[in-house]
MARROVEX-613563 format. One record per residue: x, y, z of N, C-alpha, C in turn. Coordinates in steps of 0.05 Angstrom, whole numbers, plus 32768, in hexadecimal, padded with zeros to 4 digits. Example, Ala and Ser with C-alpha at 12.3 -4.5 7.8 and 13.67 -1.06 7.14 Angstrom:
81087F8E809C80F67FA6809C81087FBE809C;81017FD3808E81117FEB808F81028001809D;
% end
This chain:
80CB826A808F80DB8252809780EE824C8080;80FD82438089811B82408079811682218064;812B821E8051812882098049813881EE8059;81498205805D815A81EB8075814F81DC808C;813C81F38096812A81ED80AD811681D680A9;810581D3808D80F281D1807E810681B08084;811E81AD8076812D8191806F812F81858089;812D8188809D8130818180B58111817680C8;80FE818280B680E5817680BF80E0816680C3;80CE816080D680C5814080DB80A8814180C7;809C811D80B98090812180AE8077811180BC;8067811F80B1804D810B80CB8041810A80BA;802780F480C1800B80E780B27FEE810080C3;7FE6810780B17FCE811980C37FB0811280B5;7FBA8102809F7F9180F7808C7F9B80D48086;7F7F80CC80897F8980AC807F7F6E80A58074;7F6B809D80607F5C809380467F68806B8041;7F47805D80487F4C804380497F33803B8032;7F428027801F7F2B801680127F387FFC8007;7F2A7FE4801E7F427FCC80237F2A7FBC8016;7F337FA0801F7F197F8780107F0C7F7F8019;7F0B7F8F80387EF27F8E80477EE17FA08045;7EE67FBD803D7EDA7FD580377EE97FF08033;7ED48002803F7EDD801F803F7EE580228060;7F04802C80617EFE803A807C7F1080228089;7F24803180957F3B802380A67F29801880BB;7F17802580CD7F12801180E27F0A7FF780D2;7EFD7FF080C17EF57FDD80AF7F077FC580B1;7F247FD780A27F3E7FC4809F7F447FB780B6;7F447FC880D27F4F7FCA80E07F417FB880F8;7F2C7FB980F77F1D7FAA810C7F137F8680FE;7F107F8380E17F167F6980D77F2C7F5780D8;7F4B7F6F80CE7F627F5F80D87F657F5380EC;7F5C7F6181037F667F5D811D7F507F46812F;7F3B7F42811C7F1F7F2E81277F2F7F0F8112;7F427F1480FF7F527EFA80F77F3E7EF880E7;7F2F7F0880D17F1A7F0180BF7F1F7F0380A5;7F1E7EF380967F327EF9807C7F1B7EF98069;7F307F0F80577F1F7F1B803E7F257F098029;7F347EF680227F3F7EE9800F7F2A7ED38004;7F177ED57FEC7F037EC47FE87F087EC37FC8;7EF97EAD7FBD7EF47E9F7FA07EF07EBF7F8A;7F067EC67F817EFA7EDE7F687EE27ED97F4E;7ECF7EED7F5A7EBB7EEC7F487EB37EFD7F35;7EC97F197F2F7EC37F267F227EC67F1E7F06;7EDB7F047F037EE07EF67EE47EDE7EDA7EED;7EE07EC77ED07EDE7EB27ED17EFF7EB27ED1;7F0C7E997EEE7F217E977EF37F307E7B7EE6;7F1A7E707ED77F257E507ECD7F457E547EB5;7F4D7E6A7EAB7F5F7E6F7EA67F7F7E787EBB;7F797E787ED17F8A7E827EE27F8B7E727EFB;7FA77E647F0C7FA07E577F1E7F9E7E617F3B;7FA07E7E7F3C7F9A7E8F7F517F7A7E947F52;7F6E7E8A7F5A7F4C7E8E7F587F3E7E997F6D;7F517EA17F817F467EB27FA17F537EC97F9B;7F497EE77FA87F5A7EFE7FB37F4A7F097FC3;7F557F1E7FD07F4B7F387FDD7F397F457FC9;7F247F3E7FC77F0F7F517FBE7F007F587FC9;7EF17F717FBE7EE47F8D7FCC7EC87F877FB3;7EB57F797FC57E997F6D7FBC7E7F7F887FC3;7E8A7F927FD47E727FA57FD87E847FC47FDC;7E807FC77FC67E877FDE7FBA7E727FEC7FB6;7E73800A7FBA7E5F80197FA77E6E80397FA8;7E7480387F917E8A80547F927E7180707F85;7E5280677F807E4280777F797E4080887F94;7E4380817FAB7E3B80897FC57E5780A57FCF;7E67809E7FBC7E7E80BE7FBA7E8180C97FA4;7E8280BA7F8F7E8580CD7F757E7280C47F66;7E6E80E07F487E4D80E07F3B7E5C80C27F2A;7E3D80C27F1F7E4280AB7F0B7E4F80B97EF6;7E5080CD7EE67E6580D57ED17E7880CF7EDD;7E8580D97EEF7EA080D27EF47EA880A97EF2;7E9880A27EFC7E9D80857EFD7E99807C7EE8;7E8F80767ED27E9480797EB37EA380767EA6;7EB5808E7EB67ED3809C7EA07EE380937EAD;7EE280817EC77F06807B7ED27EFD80577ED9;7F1880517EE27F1980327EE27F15802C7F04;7F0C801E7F157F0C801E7F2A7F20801B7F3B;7F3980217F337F5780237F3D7F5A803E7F4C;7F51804F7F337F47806E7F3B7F3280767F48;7F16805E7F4D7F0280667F5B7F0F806E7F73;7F1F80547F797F2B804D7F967F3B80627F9F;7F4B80677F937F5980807F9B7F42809B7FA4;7F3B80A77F887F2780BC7F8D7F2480BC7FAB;7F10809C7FB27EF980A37FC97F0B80A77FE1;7F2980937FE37F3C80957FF17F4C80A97FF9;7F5180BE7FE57F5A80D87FEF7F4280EA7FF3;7F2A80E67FE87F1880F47FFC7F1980F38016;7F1A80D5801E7F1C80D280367F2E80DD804C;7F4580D7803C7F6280DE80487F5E8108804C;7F508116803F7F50812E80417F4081348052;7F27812580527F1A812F80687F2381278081;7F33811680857F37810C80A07F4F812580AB;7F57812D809A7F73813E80A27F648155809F;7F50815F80997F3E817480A47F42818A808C;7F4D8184806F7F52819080617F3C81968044;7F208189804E7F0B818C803F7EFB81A38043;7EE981B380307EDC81C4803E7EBE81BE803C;7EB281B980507E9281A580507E9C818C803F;7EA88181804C7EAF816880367EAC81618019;7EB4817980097EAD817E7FF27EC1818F7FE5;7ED1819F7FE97EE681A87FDF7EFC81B67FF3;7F1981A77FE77F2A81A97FFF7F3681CA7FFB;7F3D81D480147F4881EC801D7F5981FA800B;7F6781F47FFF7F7482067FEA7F70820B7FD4;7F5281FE7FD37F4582117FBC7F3C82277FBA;7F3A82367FD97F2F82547FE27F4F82587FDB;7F6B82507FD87F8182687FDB7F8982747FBD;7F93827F7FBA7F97828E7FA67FA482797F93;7FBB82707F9E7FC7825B7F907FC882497FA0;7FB0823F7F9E7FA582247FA27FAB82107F98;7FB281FD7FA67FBC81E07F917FE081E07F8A;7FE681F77F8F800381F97F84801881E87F96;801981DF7FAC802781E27FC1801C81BD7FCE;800981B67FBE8003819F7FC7800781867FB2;801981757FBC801F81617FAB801E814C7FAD;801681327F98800C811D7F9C801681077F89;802180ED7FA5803080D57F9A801C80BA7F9C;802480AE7F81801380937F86801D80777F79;8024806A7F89802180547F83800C803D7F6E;801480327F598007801B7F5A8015800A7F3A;800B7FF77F3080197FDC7F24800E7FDC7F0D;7FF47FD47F0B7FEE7FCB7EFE7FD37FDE7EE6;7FD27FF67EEC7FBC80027EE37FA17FFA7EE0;7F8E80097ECC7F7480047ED47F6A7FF07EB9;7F727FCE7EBC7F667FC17EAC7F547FBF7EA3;7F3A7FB67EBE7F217FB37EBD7F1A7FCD7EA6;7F1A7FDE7EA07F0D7FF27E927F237FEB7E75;7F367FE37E777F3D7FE17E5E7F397FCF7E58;7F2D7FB17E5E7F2C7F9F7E507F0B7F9B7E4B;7F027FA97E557EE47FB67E557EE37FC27E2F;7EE97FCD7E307EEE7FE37E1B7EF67FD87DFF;7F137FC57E017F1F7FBB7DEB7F057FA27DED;7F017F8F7DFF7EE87F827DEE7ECF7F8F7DE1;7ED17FA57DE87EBB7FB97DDA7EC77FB87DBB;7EDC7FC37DB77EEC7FC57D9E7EF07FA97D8C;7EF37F957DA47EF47F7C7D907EDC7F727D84;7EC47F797D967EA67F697D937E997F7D7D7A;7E9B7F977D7C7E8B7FAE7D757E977FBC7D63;7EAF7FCA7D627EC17FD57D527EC77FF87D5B;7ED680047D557EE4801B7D6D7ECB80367D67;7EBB802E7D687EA5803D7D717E9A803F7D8F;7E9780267D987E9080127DAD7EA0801D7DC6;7EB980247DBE7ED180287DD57ECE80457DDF;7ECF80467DFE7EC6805C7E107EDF806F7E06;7ED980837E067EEA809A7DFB7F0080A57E18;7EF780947E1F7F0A809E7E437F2080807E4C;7F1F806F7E2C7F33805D7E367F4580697E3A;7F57807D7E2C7F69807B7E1D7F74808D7E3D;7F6480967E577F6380A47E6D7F6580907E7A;7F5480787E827F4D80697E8A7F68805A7E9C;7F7380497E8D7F7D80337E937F99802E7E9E;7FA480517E8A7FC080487E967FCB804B7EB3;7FE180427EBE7FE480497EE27FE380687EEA;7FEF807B7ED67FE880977EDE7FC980A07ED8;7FB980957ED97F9E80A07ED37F9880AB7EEB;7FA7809C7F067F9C80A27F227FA680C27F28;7FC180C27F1D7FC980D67F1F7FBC80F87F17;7FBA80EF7F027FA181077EEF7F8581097EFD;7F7980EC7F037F5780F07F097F5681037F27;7F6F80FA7F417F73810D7F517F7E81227F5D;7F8B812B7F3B7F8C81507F417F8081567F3A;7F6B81507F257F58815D7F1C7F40815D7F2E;7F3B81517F447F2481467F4F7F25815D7F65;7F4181657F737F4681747F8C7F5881867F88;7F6081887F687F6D81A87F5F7F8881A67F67;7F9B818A7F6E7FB7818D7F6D7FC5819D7F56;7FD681AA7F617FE581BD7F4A800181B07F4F;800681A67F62802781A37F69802C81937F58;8045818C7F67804C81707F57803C81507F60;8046813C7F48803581257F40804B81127F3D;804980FE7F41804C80E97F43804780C97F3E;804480B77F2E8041809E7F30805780877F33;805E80717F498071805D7F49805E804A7F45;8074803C7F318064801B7F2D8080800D7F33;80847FFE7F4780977FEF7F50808F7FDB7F5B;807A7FCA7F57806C7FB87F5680627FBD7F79;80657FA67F8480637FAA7FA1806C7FBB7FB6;807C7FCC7FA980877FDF7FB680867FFA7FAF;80697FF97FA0806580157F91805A80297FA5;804C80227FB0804180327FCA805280387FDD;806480317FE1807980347FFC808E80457FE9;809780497FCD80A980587FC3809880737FBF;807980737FBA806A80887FB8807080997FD0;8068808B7FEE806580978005808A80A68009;80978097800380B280A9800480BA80BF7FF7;80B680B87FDC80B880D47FCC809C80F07FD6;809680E37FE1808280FF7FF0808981058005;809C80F7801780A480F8803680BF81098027;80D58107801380E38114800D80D681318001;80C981327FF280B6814A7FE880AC81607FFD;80AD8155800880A3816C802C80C28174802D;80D9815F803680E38162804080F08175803A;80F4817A801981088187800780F681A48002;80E581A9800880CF81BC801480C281BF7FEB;80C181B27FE680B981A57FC6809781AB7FCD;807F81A67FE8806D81A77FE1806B81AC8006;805381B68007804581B68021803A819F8034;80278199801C800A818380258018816E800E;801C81538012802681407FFE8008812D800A;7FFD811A7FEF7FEA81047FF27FF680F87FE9;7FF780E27FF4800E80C97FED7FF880A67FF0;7FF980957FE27FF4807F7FE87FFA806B7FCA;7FE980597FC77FE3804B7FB27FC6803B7FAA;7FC280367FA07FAB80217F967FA880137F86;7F9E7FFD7F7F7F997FEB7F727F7F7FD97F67;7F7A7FCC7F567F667FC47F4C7F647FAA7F38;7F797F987F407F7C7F847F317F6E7F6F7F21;7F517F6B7F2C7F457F597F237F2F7F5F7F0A;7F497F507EF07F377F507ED87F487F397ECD;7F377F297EB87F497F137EB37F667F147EA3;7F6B7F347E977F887F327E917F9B7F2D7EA1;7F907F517EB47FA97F5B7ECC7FB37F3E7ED4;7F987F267EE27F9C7F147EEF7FAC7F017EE2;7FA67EF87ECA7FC37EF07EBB7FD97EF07EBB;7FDC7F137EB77FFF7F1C7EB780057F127ECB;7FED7F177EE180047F137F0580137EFB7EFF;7FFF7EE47EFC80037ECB7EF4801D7EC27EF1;801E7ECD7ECB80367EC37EC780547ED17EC9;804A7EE07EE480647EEC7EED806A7ECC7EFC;805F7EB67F0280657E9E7F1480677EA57F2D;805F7EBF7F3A80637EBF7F4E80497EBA7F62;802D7EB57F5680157EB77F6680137E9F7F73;7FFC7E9A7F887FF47E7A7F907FF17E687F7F;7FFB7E587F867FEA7E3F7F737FD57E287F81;7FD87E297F977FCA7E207FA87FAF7E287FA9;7FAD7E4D7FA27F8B7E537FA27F807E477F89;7F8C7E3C7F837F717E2F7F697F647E167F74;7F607E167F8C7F4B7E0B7F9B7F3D7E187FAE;7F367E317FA87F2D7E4C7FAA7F347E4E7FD2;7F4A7E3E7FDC7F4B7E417FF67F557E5C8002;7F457E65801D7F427E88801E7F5D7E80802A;7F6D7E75802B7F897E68803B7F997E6D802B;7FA07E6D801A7FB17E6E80067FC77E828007;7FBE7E92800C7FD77EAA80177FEB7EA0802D;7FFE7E98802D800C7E96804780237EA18048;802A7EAF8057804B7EBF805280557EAF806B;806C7EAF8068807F7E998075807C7E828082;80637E75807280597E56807C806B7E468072;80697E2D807B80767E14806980647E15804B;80457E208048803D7E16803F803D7E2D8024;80497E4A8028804C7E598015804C7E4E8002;804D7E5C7FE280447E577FC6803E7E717FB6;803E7E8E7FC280377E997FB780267EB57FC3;80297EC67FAE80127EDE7FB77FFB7EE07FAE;7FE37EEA7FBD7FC97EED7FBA7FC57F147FB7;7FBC7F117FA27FAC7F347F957F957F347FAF;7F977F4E7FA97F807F647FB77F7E7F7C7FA9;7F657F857FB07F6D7FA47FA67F5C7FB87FC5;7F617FD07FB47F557FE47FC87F687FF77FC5;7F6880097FDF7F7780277FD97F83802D7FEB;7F9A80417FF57F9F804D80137FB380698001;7FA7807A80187FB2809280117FAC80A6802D;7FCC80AE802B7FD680B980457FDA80DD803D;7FCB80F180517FDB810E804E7FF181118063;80078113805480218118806A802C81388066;8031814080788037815F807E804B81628091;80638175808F8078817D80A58066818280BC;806C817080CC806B817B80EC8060819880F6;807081A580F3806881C480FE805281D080E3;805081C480D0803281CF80C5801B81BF80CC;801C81AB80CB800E819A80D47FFE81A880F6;801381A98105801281BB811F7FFC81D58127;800781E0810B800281FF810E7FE9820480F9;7FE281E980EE7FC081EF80F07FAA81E38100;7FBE81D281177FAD81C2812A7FA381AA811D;7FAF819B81097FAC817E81087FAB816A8117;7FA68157810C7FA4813F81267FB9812D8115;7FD2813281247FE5812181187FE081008125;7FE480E481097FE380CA81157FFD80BA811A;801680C2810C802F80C18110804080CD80F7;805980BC8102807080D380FD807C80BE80E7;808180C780CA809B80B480B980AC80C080C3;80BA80AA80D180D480B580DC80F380A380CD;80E7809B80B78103808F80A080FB807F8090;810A807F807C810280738061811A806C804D;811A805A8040813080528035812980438010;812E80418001812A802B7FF0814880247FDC;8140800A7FD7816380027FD181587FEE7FC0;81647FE67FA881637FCC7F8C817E7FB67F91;816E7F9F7F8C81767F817F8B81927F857F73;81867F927F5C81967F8E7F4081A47F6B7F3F;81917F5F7F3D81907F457F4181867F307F2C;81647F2F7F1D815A7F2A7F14813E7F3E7F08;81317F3A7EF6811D7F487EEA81057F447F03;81047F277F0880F27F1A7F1980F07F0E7F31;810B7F077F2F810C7EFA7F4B81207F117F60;81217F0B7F7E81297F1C7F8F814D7F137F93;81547F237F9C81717F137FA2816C7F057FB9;81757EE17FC481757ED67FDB81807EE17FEF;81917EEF7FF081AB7EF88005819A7F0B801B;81897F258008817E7F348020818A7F458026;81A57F47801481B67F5E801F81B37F7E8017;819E7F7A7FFE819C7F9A7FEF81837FA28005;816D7F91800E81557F96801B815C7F9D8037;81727F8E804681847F968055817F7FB8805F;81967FB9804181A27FD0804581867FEE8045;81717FE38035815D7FF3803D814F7FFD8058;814F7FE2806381477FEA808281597FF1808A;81717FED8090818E7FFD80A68186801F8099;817F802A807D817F803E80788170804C807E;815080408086813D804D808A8147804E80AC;8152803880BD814C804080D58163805680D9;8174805580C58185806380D68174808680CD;8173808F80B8816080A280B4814780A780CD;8142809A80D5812A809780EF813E809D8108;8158809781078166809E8120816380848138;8159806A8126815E805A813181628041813A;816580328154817880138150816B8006814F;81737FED814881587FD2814281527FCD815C;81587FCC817681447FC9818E81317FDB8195;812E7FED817C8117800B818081077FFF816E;81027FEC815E80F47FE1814F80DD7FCE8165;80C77FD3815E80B57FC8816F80A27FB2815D;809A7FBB8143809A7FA3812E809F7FB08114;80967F94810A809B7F9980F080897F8480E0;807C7F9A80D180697F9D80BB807B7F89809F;807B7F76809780927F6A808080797F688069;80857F6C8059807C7F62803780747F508037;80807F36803F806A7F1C804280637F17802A;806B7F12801580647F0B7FF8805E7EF07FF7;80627EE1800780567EB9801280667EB27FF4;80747EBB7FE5808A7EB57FC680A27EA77FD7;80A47E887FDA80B37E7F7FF380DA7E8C7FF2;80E07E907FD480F87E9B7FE180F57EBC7FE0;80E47EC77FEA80E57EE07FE880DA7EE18012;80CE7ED4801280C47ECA803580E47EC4803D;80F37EB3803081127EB0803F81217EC98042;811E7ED4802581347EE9801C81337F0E8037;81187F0F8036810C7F20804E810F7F158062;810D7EFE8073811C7EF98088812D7EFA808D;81487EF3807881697EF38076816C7F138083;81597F26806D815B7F40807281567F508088;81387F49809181377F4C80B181547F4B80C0;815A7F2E80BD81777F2680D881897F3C80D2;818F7F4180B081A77F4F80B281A77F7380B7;818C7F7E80BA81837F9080C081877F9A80D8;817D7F8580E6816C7F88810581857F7A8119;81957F66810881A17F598127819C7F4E812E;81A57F4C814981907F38815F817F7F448166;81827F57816781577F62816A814A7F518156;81557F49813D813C7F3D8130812F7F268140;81367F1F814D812A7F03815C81117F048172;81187F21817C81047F32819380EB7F418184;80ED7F43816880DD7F5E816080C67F4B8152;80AB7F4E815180967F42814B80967F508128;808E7F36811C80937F4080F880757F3880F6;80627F4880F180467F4380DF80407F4580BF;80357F3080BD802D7F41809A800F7F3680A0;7FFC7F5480A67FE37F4D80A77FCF7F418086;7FE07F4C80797FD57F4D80517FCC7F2B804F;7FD77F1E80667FD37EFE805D7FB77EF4805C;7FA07F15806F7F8C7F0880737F817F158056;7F877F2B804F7F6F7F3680387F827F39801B;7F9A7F2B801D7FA97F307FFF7FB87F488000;7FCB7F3F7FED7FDF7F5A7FE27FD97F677FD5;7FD67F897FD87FD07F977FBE7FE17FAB7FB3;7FFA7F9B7FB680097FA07F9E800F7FC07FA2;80127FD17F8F80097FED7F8A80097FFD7FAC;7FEB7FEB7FB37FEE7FF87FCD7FEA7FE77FE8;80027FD87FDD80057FC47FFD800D7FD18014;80257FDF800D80337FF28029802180078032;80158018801D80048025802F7FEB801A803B;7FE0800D803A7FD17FF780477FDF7FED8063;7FF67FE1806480057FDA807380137FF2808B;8014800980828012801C80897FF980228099;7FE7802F80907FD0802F80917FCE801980B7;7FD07FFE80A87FD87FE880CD7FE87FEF80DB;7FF97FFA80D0800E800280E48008801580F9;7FF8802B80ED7FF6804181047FE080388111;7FCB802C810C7FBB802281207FC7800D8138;7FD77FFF812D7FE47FF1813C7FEB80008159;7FFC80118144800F8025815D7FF580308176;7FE5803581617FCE804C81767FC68039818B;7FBF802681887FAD800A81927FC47FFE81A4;7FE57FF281977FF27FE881A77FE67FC081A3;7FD77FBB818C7FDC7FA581817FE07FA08168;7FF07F85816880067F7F81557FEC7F6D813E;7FE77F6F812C7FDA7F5F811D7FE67F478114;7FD57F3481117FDD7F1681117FE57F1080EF;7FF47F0680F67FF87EF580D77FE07ED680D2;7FD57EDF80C47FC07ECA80B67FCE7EAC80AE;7FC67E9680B17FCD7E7F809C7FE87E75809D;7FF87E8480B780147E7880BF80127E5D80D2;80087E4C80CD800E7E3480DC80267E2980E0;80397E2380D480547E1E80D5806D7E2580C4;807D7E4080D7808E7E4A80C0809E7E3980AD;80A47E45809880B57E3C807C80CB7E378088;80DE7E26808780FB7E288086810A7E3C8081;811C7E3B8099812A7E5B8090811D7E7580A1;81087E6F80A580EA7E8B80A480F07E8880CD;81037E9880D581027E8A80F180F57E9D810F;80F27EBA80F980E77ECD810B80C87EC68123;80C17EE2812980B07EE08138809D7EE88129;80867EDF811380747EDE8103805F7EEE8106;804E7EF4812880387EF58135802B7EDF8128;802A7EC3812D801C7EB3811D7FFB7EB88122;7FEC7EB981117FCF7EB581137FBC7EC78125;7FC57ED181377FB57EE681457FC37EFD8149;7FB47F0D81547FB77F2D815D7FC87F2A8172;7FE87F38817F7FEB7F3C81957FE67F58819E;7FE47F5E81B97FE97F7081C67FFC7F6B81D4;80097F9081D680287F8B81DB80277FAA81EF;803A7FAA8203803E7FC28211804A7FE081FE;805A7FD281F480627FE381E080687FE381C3;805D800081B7805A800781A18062801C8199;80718021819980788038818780888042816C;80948032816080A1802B814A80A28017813C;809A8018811E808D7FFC810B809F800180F9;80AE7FEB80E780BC7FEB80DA80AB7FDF80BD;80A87FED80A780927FE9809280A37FDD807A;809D7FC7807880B67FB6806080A87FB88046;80B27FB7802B80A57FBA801680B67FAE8007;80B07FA17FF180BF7F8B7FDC80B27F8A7FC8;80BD7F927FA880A87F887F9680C07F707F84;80B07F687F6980C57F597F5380DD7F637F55;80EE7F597F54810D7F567F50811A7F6A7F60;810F7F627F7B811B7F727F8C81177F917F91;81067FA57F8D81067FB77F8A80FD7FBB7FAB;810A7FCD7FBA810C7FC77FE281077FDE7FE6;80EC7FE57FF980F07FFD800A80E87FF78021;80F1800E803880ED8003804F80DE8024805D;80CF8022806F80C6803B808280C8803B809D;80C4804B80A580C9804B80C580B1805980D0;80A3804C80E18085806680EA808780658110;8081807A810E808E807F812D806B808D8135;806F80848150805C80978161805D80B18165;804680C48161804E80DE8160805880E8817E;806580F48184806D80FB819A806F811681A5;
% end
């Protein structure tokens, strides 16, 4: 096959790997979202009396002994657990494990060469580093695990999973705050495209809760302030009553493959990226531009890449950051995107029930999207009782709809100072 041929591919999803703040395992995500059950509770992994965000998306019943040995869990921070168990998942589902224990191109000669892997995430693996340096402060650098120095930083994820499944290709890490996961999944949807790799694993993950990470978020000023009355409410994206974003963590990681390979080993394709776009504010360090016109221009790019018009848009998945002029600024954007379709097209941001995670919000959001599509319901937006000013769309307030049709989701992504990408996921056809 040609390279030109190769550039013209369509790119599909064929493995999906879930670990949200309800658990392991998309039906998990997927059947709590949609029961309107929110993961957003009082954080107890630290004492929060220093911070006025005191609720998130946390993942309480964990046990990552039940996939990987305990040496391994030792030596990495649970940013990387998440991933690990996550692209396990994501490989076996796409049928690329062998006895669920080592994936297929470790029988080929050059194995691993041809398979490449993007990831999203923000904030790296604190919990293990601040683990460690109070080891160093209390004890003295004897004390300190010899696998910090592996540990902590955001590419650790990168390293712990080629080594784990023998990636040889190329590698990858974006940290673009909120939109690290949705820049990950593109540069791997281009990586196929440009015939750069075969098999691309693409997602992000995250792991925020330690009392630094939770800090920094802090005094970025952009978190709730409202949860410091530990209310599981606090999250609201385009309420009157916005204030802010709520952390989560967890994992999502997608295997995407050209179409006709995908095909011609008899995969079970779940859909199609059918466009992608990302575009910068150049505005502020921190804040977004109000206008909406650079985020705009991201979605017109991705649809037009997708081949198509805003009344082919059936919803849309938004960022939803509840950061009240960043809730305006994405609406402005929607209208100037969409048109007057924006007024017809249902906008969800399911994250309101279990938190933002940052790193890997979009693929998470992703992750809803294609169930959506499969199912043909729209997931509810959590905690929207009365939109914000300005905020004038069709929200899905508070519950699940069902809708006749589904076939195209428009996946919005936003991090600090504007940094915009947009996706397109189509029904496989």
């Amino acid at each position: 096959m040609t390279s030109e041929v190769k550039a013209a591919s369509r790119i599909v999803i064929t493995g999906i790997g879930i670990i949200s703040p309800y658990g392991i395992g998309s039906d998990v995500l997927w059947e709590n979202v949609i029961a309107g059950k929110t993961a957003i509770q009082p954080i107890t992994s630290f004492d929060t009396d220093h911070i006025q965000c005191r609720v998130g998306g946390q993942l309480t019943d964990f046990h990552p002994e039940q996939y990987l040995s305990s040496r391994t869990i030792r030596k990495i921070d649970p940013f990387s657990s998440y991933a690990l168990i996550t692209t396990q998942l994501a490989l076996q589902d796409a049928g690329l494990m062998i006895d669920g224990k080592k994936p297929v191109w470790s029988q080929q000669e050059q194995g691993g060469n041809r398979i490449g892997l993007c990831i999203g995430n923000n904030l790296g693996g604190w919990q293990y580093a601040e683990r460690e340096l109070r080891n160093l402060w209390k004890s003295g650098p004897r004390e300190v695990s010899p696998y910090m120095a592996t540990a902590w930083f955001p590419a650790a994820v990168q390293g712990n999973v080629s080594i784990q499944f023998g990636i040889k290709g190329l590698g990858r890490t974006f940290l673009s705050d909120r939109a690290s996961g949705a820049q990950a999944i593109i540069h791997a949807a281009d990586c196929l495209r440009r015939n750069r790799a075969d098999i691309m694993i693409a997602g992000g993950t995250e792991a925020p809760f330690s009392p630094y990470a939770a800090l920094c978020y802090e005094t970025s000023g952009l978190m709730s302030k409202q949860a410091i009355n530990h209310s599981p409410a606090s999250y609201r994206p385009f309420d009157a009553g916005h204030d802010g974003l709520v952390a989560a963590e967890g994992a999502a990681f997608f295997i995407l493959e050209r179409a006709e390979d995908a095909q011609q080993r008899g995969a079970t394709i779940y859909a199609e990226i059918a466009g992608w776009a990302s575009s910068y504010d150049g505005y502020d360090l921190v804040k977004v531009a109000p206008d909406g016109e650079r985020y705009a221009a991201a979605i017109k790019q991705a649809l037009q890449r997708a081949d198509k018009t805003p009344d082919q848009i059936d919803c849309v998945f938004a960022a939803g950051s509840a950061i009240p002029a960043e809730d305006l600024s994405e609406t402005k954007a929607i209208h100037l995107a969409l048109g007057e379709a924006a007024q017809q097209v249902p906008v969800s941001t399911p994250k309101a029930a279990f938190g933002n995670l940052f790193g890997a919000a979009t693929p998470i959001d992703m992750s809803l999207a294609l169930r959506a599509i499969q199912e043909r319901v729209i997931p509810g937006t959590l905690n929207l009782e009365e939109p914000a000013e300005g905020c004038d769309l069709d929200y899905v307030p508070q519950t699940a709809r069902s809708v006749e049709k589904l076939d195209t989701c428009l996946i919005n992504a936003r991090g600090m100072g504007g940094s915009n990408a947009a996706l397109v996921l189509q029904r496989w056809q």
